[in-house]
N, C-alpha and C positions, 0 to 999 in steps of 0.2 A: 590382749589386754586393752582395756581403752587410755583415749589419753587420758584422762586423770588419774589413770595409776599412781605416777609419780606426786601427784598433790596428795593423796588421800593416803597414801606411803609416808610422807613427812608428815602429815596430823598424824597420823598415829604415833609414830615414831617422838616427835615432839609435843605433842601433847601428855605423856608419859615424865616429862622432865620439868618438875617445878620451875625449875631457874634455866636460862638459855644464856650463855654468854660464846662469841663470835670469837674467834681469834684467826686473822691475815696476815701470818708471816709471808717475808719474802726473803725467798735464800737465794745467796750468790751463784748460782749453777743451772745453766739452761740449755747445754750441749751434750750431756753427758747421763742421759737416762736413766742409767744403775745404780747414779748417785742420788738422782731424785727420788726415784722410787725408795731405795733404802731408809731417805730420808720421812719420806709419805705412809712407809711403814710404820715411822716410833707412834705416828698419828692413829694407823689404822689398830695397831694391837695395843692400844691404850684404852682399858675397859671403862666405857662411861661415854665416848668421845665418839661423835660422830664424822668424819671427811665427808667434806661437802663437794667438794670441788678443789682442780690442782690445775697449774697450765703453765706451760716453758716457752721462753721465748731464747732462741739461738743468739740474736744481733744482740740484745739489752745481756744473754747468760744470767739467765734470773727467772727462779719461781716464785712462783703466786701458791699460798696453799690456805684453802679456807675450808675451816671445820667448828662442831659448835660441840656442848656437852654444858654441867654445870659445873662451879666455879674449883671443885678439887680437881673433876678429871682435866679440865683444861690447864691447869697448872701442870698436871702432872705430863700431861702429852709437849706443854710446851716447853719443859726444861729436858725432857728426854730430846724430843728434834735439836734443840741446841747445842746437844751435847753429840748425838749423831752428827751433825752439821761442822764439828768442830775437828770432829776424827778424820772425816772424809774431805774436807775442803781446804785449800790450798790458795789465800787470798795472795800468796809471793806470786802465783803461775796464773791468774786467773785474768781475764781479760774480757773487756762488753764493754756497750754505747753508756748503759746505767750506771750512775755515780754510785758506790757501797765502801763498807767502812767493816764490814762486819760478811762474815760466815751464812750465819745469819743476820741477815743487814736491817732489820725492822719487824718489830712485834705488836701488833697494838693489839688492844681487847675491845669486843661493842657489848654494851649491853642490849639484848636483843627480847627478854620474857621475864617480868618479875625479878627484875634486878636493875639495879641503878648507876650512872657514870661511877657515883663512888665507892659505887661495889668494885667495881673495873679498877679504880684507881690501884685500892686496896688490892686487889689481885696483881695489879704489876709491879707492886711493892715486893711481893713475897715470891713472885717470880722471877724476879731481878733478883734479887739478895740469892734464891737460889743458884739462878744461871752462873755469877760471879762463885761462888761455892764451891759447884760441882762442877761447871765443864771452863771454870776459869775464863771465861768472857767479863770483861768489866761492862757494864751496863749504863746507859746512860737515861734516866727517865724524860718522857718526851710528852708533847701536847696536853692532855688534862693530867696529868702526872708529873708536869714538867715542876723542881721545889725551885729555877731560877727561871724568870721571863725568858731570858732570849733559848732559854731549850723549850721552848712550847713548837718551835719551828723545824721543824729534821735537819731540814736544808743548812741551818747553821750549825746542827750538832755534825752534820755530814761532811762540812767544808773541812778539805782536806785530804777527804777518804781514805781506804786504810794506808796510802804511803805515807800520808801528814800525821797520822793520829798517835803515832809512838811521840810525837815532836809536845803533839797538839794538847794531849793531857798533863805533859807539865806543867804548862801554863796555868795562871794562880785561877783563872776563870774555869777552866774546863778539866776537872779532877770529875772523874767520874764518879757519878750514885753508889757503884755498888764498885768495888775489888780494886781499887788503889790507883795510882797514879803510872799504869801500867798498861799493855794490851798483849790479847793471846797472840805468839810469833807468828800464827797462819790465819788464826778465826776472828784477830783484832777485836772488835767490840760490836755491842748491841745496842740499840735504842728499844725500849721497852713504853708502851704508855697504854691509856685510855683516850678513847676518841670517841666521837660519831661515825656513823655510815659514809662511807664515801665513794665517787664513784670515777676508777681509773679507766681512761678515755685517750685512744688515739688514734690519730687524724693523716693517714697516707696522701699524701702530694703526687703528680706526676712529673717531678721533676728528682734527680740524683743531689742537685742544691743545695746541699746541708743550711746552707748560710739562709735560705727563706724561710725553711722551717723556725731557723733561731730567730728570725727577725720576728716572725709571726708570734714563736713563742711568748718573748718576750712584751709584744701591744697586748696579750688579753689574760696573761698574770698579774695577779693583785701587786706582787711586791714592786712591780714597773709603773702603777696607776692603770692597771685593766682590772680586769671584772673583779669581783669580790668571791673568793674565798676560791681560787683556778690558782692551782701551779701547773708551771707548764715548762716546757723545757725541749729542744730542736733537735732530730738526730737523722744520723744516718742509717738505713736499713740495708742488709743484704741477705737476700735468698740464700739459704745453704745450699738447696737444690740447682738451683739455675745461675746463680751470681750477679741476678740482677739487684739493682741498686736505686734505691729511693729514700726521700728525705723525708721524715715524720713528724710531725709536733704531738709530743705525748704530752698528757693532762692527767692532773689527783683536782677532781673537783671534789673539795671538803665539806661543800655543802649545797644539795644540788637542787635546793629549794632557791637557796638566795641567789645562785646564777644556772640555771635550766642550762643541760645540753645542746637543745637546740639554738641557744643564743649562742653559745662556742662555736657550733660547726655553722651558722650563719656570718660569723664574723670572719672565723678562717678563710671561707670562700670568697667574702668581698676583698678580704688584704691578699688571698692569693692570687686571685684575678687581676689584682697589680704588677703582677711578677707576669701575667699570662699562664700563671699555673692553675691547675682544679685538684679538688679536691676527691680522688678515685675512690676512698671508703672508709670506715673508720673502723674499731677496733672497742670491744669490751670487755677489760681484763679482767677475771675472778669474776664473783658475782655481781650481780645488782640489784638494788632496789625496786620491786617493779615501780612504785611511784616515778622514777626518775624516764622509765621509760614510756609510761603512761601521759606524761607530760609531752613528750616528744609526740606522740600519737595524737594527744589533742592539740597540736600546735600547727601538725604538718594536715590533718586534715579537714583544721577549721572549725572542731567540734565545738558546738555552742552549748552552754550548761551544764557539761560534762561533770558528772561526782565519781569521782575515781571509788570512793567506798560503795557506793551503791551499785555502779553499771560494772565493777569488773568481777566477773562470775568468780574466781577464783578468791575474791576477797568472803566468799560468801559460804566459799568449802570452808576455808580455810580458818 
């Protein structure tokens, strides 16, 4: 087969489907295979819905799972995962570097073909209401979905995560969107919303450090006064295989127009070269935009005039 198989496989495939919506859950479990898979299942035998892509990290115990369809079957795939998610996961026993609150710990929707942010919105309305419903997750709606300011941000709906959140929804501010002032005993709760594209990014050190990567984290996220629209956040890695050990700075760049990749991993490398550390490789989690990588190509190799619509063949299949 040549390479454009797989390009001229998703025209076909996508071109068949009026409406395209995205949906990037991230479930609490990244060591444990049979659960994933199980879970990647409710995705795959959901008629309508296509798995795009799925990827487990052991240190964070947390998947990535991205798949597209239009806006029933995605509903329908993603109150079943939650509901799988809910039977099978154990957030009392569960343990990783990644802050989570939930089973399934975040769901957002893109709109990606003939459909609009407030189509999405409206889709995590009726998917929330469900999730709460049927697999008893209270839901919290987040980012373009968010009905109070401070839920537009995860990181505050999250503070706490699931040992705070039985505490944390009594309080008169934080009653959840959808199923009461309550959380499931093991699956806790959900943040559900609509968003744009974004692109999660991270950044290996060569040092075991923790504390550099925090410090690093912390200079080039927006909530600190660093770049605009970077969260980022310091951790520590361990090989399952080997048990070596290294300090990370993981990034959710929410918009990767208004601060380019290549300005993240040019900054990390000058604050970590203060430490005497370098930065050994980075990391791209679930999918990505190819714009964002595109940018990166005409950055590092000086290209002048560059039209990412015109010169890149694949925008021309596709």
């Amino acid at each position: 087969r040549s390479t454009l198989f797989p390009y001229t496989t998703l025209f076909r495939s996508t071109n068949l489907m009026a409406q395209i919506i995205e949906s990037i859950p991230n479930i609490s479990e990244g060591r444990r295979p049979e659960i994933v898979e199980a879970c990647v299942d409710e995705i795959r035998n959901t008629a309508g819905c296509t798995l795009l892509d799925y990827s487990s990290d052991e240190s964070h115990n947390r998947s990535v799972i991205t798949y597209i369809g239009d806006a029933k079957a995605v509903e329908e795939a993603s109150v079943r995962l939650v509901k799988k998610a809910a039977e099978l996961i154990d957030l009392t026993k569960h343990e990783g570097e990644h802050p989570r609150m939930g089973a399934v710990d975040v769901m957002p929707f893109l709109p990606i073909k003939d459909c609009t942010t407030e189509d999405c919105v409206e889709l995590s309305k009726v998917v929330g209401k469900r999730i709460a419903e049927e697999a008893k997750v209270p839901v919290f709606l987040y980012e373009s979905s968010a009905t109070r300011p401070e839920r537009q941000n995860l990181v505050k709906i999250r503070k706490g995560q699931f040992e705070g959140m039985a505490e944390k929804v009594k309080e008169a501010d934080w009653e959840p969107d959808f199923g009461g002032r309550t959380i499931h005993p093991k699956a806790g709760v959900i943040a559900v919303g609509a968003r744009p594209p974004l692109v999660a990014f991270n950044l290996n050190l060569d040092t075991d450090n923790v504390e550099i990567a925090k410090n690093i984290a912390k200079i080039i996220r927006e909530k600190d006064g660093g770049f605009k629209c970077v969260k980022s956040m310091g951790f520590e890695i361990v090989e399952e295989d080997t048990g070596k050990k290294y300090a990370q700075v993981s990034c959710n760049m929410t918009n990767y127009e208004q601060t380019p990749l290549y300005r993240v991993v040019e900054t990390v490398k000058t604050e970590a070269a203060r430490y005497g550390v370098r930065v050994t490789g980075t990391e791209i989690i679930g999918l990505c935009p190819m714009k964002a990588l595109s940018d990166c190509a005409e950055y590092y190799m000086q290209i002048n005039g560059f039209d990412f619509r015109k010169q890149v063949l694949e925008n021309h299949i596709l």
